[in-house]
DRENTIRO-154717 format. One record per residue: residue number from 1; x, y, z of N, C-alpha, C, CB in turn; residue in three letters. Coordinates in Angstrom, 1 decimal, always signed. Each point is the difference from the previous one (the first is absolute). Glycine has a CB too. Example, Ala and Ser with C-alpha at 12.3 -4.5 7.8 and 13.67 -1.06 7.14 Angstrom:
BEGIN
+-----+--------+---------+--------+---------+----------+--------+--------+---------+--------+---------+----------+--------+--------+
: num : n.east : n.north :   n.up : ca.east : ca.north :  ca.up : c.east : c.north :   c.up : cb.east : cb.north :  cb.up : residu :
+-----+--------+---------+--------+---------+----------+--------+--------+---------+--------+---------+----------+--------+--------+
:   1 :  +13.2 :    -5.7 :   +7.8 :    -0.9 :     +1.2 :   +0.0 :   +0.9 :    +1.2 :   +0.0 :    -1.9 :     -1.2 :   +1.2 :    ALA :
:   2 :   +1.5 :    +2.3 :   -1.9 :    +0.9 :     +1.1 :   +0.0 :   -0.8 :    +1.1 :   +0.8 :    +1.2 :     -0.6 :   -2.2 :    SER :
+-----+--------+---------+--------+---------+----------+--------+--------+---------+--------+---------+----------+--------+--------+
END
This chain:
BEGIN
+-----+--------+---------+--------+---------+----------+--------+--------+---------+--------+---------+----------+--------+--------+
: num : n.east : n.north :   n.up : ca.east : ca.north :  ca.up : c.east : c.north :   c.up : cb.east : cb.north :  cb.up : residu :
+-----+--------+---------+--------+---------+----------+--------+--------+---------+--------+---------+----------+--------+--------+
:   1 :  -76.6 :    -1.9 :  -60.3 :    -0.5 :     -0.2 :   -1.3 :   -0.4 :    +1.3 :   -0.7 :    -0.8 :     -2.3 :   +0.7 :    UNK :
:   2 :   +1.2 :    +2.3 :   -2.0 :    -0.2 :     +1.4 :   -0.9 :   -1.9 :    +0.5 :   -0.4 :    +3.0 :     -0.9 :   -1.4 :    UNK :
:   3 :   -3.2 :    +1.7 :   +1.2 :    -1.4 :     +0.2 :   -0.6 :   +0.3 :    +0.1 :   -1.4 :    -1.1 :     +1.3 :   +1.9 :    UNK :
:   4 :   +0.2 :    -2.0 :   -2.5 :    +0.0 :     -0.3 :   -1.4 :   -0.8 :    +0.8 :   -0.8 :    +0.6 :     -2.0 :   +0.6 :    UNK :
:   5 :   +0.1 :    +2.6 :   -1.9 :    -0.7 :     +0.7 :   -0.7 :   +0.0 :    +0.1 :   -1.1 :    +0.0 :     +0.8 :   +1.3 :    UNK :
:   6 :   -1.5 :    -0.9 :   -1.4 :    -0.3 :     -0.9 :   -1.8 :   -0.3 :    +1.7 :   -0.7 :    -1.9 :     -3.2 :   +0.5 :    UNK :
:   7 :   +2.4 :    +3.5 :   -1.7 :    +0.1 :     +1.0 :   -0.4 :   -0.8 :    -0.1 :   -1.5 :    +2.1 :     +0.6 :   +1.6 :    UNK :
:   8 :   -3.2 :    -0.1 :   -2.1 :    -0.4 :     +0.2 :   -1.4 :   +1.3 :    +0.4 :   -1.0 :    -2.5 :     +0.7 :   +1.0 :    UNK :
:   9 :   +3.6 :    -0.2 :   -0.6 :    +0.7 :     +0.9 :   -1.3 :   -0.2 :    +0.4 :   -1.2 :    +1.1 :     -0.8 :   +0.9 :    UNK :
:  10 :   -2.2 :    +1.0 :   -1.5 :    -0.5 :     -0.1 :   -0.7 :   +0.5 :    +1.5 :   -0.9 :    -1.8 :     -1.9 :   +1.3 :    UNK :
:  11 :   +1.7 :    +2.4 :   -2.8 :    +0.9 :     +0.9 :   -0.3 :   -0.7 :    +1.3 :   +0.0 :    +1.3 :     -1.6 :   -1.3 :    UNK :
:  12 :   -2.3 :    +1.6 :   +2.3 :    -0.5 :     +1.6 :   -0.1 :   +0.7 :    +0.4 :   +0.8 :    -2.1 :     +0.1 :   -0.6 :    UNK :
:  13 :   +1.8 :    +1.0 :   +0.9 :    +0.7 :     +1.1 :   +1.3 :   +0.2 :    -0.9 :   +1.7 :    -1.6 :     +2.5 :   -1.4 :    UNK :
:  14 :   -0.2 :    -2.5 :   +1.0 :    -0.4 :     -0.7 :   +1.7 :   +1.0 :    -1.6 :   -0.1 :    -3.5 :     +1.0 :   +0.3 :    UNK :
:  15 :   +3.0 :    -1.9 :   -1.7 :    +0.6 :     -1.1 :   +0.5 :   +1.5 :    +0.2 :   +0.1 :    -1.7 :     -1.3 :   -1.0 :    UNK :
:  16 :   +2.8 :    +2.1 :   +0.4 :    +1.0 :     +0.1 :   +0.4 :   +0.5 :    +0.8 :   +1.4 :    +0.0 :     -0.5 :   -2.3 :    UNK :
:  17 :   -0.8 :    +0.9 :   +2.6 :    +0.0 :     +0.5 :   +1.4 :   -0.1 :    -1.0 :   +1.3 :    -1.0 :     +1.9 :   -1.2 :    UNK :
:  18 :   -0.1 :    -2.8 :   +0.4 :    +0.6 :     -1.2 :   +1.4 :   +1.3 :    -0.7 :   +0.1 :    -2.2 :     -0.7 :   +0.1 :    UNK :
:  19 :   +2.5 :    +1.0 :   -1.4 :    +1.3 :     -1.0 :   +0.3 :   +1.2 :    +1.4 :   +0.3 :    -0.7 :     -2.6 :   -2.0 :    UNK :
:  20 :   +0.6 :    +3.3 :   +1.7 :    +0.7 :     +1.2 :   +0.9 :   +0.0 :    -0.1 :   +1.6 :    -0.7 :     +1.6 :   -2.0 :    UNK :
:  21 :   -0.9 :    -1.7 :   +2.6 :    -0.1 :     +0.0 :   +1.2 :   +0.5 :    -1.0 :   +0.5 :    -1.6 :     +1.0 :   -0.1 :    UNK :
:  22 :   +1.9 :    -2.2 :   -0.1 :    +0.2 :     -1.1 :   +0.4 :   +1.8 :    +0.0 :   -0.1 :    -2.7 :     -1.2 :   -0.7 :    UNK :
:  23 :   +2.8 :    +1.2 :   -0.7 :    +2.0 :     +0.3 :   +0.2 :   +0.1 :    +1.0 :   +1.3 :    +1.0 :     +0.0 :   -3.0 :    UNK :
:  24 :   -1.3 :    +1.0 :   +2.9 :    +0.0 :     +1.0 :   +1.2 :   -0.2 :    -0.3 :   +1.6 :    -0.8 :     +1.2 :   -2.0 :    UNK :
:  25 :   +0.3 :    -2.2 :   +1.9 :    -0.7 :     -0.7 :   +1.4 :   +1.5 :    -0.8 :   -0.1 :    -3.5 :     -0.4 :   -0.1 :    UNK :
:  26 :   +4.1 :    -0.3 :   -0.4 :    +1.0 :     -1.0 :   +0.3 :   +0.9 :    +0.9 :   +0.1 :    -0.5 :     -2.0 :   -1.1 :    UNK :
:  27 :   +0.7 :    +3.2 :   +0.5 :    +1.5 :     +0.2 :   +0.5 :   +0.2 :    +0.9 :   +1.0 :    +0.6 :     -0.5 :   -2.1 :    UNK :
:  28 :   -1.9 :    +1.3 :   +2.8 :    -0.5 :     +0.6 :   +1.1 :   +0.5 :    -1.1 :   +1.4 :    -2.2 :     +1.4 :   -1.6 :    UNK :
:  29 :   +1.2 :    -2.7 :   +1.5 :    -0.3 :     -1.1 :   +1.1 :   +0.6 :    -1.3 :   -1.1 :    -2.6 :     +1.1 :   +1.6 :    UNK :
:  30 :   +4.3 :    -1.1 :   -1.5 :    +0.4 :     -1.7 :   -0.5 :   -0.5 :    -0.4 :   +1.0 :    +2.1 :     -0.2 :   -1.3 :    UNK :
:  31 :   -2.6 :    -1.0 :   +0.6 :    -0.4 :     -1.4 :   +1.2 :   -1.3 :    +0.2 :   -0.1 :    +1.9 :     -0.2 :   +1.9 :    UNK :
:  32 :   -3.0 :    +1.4 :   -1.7 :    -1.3 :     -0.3 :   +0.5 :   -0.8 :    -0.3 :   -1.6 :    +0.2 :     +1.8 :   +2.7 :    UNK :
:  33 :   +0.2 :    -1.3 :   -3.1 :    -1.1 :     -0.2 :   -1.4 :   +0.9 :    -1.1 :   -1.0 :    -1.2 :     +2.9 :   -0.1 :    UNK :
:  34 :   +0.4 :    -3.7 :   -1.0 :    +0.3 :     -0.6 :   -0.9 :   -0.8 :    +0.5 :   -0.9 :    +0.8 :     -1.7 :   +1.1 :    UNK :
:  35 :   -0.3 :    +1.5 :   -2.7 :    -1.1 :     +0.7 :   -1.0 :   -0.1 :    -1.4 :   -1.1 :    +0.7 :     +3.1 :   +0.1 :    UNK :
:  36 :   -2.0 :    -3.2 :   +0.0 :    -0.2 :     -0.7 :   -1.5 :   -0.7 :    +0.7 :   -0.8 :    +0.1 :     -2.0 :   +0.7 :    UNK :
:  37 :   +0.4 :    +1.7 :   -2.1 :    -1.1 :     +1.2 :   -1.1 :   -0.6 :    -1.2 :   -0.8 :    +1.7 :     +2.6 :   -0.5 :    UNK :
:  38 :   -3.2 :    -2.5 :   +0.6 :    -1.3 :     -0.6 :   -0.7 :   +0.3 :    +0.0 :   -1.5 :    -1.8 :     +0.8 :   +1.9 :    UNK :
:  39 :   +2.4 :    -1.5 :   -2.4 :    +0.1 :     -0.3 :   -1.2 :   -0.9 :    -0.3 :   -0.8 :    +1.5 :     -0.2 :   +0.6 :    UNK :
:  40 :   -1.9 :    +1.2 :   -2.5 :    -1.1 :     -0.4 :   -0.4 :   -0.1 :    -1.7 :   -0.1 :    -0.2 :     +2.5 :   -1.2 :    UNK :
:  41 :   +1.0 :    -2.9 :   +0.5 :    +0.7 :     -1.3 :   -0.8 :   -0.2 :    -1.3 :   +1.6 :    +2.5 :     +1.7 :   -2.1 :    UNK :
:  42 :   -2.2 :    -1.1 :   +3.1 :    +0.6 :     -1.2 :   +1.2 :   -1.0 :    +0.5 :   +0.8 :    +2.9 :     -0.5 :   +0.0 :    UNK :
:  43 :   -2.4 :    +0.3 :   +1.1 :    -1.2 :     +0.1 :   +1.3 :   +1.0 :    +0.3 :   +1.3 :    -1.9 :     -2.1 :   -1.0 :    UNK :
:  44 :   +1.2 :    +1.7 :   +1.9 :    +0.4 :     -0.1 :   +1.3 :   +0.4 :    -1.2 :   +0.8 :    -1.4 :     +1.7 :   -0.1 :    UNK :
:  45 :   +2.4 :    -2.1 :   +0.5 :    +0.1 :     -1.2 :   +0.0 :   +0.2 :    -0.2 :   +1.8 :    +1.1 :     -0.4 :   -2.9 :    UNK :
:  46 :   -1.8 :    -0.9 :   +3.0 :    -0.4 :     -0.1 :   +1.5 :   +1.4 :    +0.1 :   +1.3 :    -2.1 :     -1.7 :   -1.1 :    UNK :
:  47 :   +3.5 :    +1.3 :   -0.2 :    +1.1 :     -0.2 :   +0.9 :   +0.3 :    +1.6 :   +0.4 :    +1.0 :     -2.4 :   -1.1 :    UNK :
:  48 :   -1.3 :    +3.7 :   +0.0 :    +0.3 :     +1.0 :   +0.5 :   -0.5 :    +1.0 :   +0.8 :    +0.7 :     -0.6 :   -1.6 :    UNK :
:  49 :   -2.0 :    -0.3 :   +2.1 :    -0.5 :     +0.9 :   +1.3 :   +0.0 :    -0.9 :   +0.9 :    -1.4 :     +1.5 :   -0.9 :    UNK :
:  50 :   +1.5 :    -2.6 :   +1.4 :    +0.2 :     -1.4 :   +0.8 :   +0.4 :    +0.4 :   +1.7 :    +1.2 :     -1.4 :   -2.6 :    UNK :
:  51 :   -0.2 :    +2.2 :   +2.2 :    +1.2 :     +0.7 :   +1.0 :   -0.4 :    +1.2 :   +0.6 :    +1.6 :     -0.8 :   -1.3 :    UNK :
:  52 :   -2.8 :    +1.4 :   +0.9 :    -0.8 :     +1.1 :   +0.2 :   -0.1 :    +0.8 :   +1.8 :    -1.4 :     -1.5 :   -2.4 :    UNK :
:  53 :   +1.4 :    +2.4 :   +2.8 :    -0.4 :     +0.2 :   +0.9 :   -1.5 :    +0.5 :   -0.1 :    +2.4 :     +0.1 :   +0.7 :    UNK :
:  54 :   -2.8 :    +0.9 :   -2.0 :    -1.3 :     +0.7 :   -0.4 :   +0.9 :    -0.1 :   -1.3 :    -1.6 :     +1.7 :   +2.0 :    UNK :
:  55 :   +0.3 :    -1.6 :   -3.1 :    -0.1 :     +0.3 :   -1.4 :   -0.9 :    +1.2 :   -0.4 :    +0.5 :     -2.3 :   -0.3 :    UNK :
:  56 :   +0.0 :    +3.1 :   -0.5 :    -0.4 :     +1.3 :   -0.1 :   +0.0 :    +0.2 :   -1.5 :    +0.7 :     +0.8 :   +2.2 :    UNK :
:  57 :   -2.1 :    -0.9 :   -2.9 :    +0.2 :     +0.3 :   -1.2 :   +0.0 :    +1.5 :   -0.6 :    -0.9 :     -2.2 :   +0.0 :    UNK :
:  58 :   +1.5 :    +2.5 :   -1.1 :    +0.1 :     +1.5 :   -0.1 :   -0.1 :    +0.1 :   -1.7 :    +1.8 :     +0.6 :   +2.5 :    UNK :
:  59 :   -3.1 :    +0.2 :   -2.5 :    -0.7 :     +0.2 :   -1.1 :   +0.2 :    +1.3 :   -0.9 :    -1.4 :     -1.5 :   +1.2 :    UNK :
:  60 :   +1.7 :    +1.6 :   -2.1 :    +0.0 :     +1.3 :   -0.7 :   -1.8 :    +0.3 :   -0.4 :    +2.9 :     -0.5 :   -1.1 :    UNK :
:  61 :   -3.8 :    +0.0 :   +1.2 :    -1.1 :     +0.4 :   -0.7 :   -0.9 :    -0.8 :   +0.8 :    +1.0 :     +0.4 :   -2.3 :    UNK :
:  62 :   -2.3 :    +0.1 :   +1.3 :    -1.1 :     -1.4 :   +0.9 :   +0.2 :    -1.2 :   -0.7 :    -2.1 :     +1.4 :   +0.8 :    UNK :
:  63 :   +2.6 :    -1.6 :   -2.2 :    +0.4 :     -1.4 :   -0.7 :   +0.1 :    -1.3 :   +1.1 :    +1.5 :     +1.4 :   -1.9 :    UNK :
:  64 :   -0.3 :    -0.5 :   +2.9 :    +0.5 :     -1.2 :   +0.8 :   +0.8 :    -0.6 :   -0.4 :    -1.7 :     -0.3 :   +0.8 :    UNK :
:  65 :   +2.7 :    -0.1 :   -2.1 :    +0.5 :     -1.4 :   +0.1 :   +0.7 :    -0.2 :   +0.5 :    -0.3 :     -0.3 :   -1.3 :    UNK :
:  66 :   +0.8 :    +0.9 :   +2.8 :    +1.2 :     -0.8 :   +0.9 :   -1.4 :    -1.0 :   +0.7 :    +2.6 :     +2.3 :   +0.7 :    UNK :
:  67 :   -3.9 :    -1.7 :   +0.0 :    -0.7 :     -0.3 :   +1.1 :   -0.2 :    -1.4 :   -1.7 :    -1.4 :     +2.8 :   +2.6 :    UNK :
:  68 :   +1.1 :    -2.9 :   -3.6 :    -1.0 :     -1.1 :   -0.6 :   +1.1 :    -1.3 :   -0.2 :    -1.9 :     +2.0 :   -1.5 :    UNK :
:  69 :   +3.4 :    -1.6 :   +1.4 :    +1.3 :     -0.9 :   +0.0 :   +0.0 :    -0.6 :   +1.5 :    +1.5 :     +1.5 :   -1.9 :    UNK :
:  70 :   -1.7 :    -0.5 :   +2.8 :    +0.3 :     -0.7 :   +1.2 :   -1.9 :    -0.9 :   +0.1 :    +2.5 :     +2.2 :   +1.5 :    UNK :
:  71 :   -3.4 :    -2.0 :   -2.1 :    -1.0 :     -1.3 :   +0.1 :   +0.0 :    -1.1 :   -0.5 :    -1.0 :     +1.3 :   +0.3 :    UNK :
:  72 :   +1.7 :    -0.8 :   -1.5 :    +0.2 :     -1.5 :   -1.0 :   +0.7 :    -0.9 :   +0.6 :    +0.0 :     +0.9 :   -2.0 :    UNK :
:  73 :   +1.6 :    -0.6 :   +3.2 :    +0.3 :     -0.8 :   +0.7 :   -0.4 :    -0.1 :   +0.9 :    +1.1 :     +0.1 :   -0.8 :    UNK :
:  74 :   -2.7 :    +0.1 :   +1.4 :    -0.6 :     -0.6 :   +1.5 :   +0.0 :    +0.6 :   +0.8 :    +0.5 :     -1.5 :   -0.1 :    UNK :
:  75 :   +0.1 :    +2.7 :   +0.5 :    -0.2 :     +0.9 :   +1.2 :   -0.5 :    +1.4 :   -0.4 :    +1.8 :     -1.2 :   +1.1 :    UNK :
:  76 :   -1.6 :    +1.3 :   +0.2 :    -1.3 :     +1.6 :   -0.2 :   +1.3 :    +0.8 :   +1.8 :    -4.4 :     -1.4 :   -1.2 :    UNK :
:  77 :   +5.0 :    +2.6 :   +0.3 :    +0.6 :     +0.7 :   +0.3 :   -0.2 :    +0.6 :   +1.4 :    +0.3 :     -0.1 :   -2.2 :    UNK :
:  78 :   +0.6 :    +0.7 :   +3.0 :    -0.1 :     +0.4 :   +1.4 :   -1.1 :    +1.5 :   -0.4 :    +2.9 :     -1.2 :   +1.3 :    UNK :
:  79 :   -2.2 :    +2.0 :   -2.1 :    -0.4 :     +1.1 :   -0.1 :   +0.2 :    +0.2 :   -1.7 :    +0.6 :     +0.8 :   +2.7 :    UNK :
:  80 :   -1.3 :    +0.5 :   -3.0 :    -0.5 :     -0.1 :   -1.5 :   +0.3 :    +1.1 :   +0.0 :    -1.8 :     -1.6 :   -0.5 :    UNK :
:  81 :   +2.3 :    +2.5 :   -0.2 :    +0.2 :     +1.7 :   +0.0 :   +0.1 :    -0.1 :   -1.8 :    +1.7 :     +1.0 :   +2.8 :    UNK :
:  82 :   -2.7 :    +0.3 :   -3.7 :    -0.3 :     +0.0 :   -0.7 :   +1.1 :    +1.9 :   -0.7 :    -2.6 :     -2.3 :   +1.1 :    UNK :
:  83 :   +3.4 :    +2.7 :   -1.5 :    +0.5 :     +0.9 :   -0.1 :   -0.8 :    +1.3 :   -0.2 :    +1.5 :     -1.5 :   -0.5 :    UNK :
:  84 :   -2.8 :    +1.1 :   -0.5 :    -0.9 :     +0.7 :   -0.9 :   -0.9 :    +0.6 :   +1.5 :    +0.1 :     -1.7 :   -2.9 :    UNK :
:  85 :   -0.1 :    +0.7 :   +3.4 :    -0.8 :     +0.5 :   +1.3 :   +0.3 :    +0.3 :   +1.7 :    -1.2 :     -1.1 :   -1.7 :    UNK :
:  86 :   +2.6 :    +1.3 :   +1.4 :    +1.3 :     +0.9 :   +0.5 :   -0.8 :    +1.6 :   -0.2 :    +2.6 :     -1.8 :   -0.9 :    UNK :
:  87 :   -2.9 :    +1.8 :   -0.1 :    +0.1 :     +1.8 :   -0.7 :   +1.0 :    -0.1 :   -0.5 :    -0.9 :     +1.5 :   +1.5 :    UNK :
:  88 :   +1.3 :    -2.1 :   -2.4 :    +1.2 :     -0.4 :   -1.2 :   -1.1 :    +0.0 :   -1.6 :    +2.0 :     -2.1 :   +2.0 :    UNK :
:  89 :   -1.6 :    +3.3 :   -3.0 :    -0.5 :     -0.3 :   -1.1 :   +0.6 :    -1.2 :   -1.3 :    -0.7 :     +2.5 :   +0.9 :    UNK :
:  90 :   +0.0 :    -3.2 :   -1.1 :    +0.5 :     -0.4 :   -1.2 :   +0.3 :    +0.4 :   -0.8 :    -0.7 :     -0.9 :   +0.4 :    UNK :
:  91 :   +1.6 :    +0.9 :   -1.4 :    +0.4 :     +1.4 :   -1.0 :   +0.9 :    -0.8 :   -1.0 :    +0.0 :     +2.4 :   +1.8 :    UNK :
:  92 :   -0.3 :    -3.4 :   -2.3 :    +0.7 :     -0.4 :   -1.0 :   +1.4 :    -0.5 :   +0.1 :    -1.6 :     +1.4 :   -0.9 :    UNK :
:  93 :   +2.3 :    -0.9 :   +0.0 :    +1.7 :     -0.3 :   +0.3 :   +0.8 :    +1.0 :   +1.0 :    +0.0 :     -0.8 :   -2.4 :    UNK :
:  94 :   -0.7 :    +1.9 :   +3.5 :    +0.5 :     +1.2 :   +0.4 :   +0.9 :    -0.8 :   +0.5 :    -1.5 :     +1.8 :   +0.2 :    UNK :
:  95 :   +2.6 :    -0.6 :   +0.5 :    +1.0 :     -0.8 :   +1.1 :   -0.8 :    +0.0 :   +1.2 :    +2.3 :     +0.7 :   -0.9 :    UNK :
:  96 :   -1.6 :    -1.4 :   +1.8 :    -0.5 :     -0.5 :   +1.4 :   +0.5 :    +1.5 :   +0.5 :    +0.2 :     -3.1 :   +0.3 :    UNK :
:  97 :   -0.7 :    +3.6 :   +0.6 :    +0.6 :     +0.8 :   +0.9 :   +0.4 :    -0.1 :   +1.3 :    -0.9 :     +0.7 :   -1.2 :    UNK :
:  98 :   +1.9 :    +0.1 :   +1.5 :    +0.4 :     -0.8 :   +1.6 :   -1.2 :    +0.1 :   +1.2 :    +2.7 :     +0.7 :   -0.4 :    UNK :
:  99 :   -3.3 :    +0.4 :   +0.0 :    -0.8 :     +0.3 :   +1.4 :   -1.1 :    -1.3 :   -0.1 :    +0.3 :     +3.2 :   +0.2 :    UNK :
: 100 :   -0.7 :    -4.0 :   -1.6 :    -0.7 :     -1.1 :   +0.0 :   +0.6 :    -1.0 :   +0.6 :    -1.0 :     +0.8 :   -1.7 :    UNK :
: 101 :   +2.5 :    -1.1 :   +1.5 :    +0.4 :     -1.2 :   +0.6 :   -0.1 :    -0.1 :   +1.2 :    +1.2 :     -0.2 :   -1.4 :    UNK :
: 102 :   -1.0 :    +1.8 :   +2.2 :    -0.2 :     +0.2 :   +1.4 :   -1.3 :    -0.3 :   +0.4 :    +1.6 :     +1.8 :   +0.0 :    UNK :
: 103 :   -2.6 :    -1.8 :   -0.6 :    -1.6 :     +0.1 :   +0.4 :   -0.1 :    -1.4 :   +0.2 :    -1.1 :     +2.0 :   -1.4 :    UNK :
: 104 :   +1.1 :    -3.0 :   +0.0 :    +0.5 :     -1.0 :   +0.5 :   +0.5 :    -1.2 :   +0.8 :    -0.4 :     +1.3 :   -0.9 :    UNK :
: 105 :   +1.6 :    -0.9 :   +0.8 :    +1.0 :     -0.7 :   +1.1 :   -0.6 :    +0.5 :   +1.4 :    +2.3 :     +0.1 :   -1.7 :    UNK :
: 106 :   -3.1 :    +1.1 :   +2.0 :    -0.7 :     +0.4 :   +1.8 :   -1.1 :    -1.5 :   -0.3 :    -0.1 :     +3.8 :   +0.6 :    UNK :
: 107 :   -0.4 :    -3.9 :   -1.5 :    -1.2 :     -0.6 :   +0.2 :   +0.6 :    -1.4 :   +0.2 :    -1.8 :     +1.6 :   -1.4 :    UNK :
: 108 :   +2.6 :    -2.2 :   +0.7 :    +0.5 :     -1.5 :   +0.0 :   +1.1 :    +0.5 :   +1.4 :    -0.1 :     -1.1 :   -3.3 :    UNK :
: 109 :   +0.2 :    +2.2 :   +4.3 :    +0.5 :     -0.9 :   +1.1 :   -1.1 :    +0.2 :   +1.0 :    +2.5 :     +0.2 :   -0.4 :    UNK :
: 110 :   -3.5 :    +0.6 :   +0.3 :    -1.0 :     +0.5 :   +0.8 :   -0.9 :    -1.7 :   +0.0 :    +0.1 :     +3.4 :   -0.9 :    UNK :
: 111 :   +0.0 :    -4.4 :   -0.4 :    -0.6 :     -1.0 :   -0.2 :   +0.7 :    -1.1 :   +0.6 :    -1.0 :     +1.1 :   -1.9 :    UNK :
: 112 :   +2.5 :    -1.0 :   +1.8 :    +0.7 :     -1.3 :   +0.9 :   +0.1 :    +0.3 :   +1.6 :    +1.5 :     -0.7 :   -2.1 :    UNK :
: 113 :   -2.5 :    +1.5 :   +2.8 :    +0.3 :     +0.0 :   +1.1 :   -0.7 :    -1.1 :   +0.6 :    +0.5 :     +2.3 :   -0.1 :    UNK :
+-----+--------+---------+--------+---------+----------+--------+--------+---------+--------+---------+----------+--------+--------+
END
């Protein structure tokens, strides 16, 4: 079973960096990860973590809205990693950088062990 990962994507730097980290996680390990992205509009829906081996939410900020989407649908996540508190600055629209996606992506596999 895949580890599931609920991603904020949100359009700052940090939130588009989880969803960097997470495309980056699938195409590193096909098969071990699945990504869902916390939509403002929708949610989290119970069928897309169901199948779960761990759920790992991945936050650009302290806002949280991947961790507050995955509560509205009932669960409470394997592991919680927060980008901003990575040592990742928030910075508005910057681009993501690679060495952030690398920081990242160590922590979300250092977290599915």
């Amino acid at each position: 079973m895949p580890v599931t990962l609920i991603t904020c994507s949100g359009i700052s730097n940090t939130g588009k960096l989880t969803t960097q980290a997470a495309l980056s996680l699938m195409q590193k390990r096909p098969g071990d990860y699945v990504w869902v992205r916390a939509q403002q509009n929708g949610g989290v829906s119970a069928d897309e973590i169901a199948e779960a081996k761990r759920v790992i939410v991945l936050d650009g900020c302290t806002d949280c809205c991947g961790a507050k989407k995955l509560a509205e649908a009932g669960f409470t996540p394997d592991s919680h990693l927060i980008a901003t508190e990575l040592g990742i600055t928030k910075n508005g629209m910057a681009d993501v950088q690679f060495a952030e996606i690398g920081k990242v992506v160590a922590a979300v596999l250092e977290a599915s062990r």
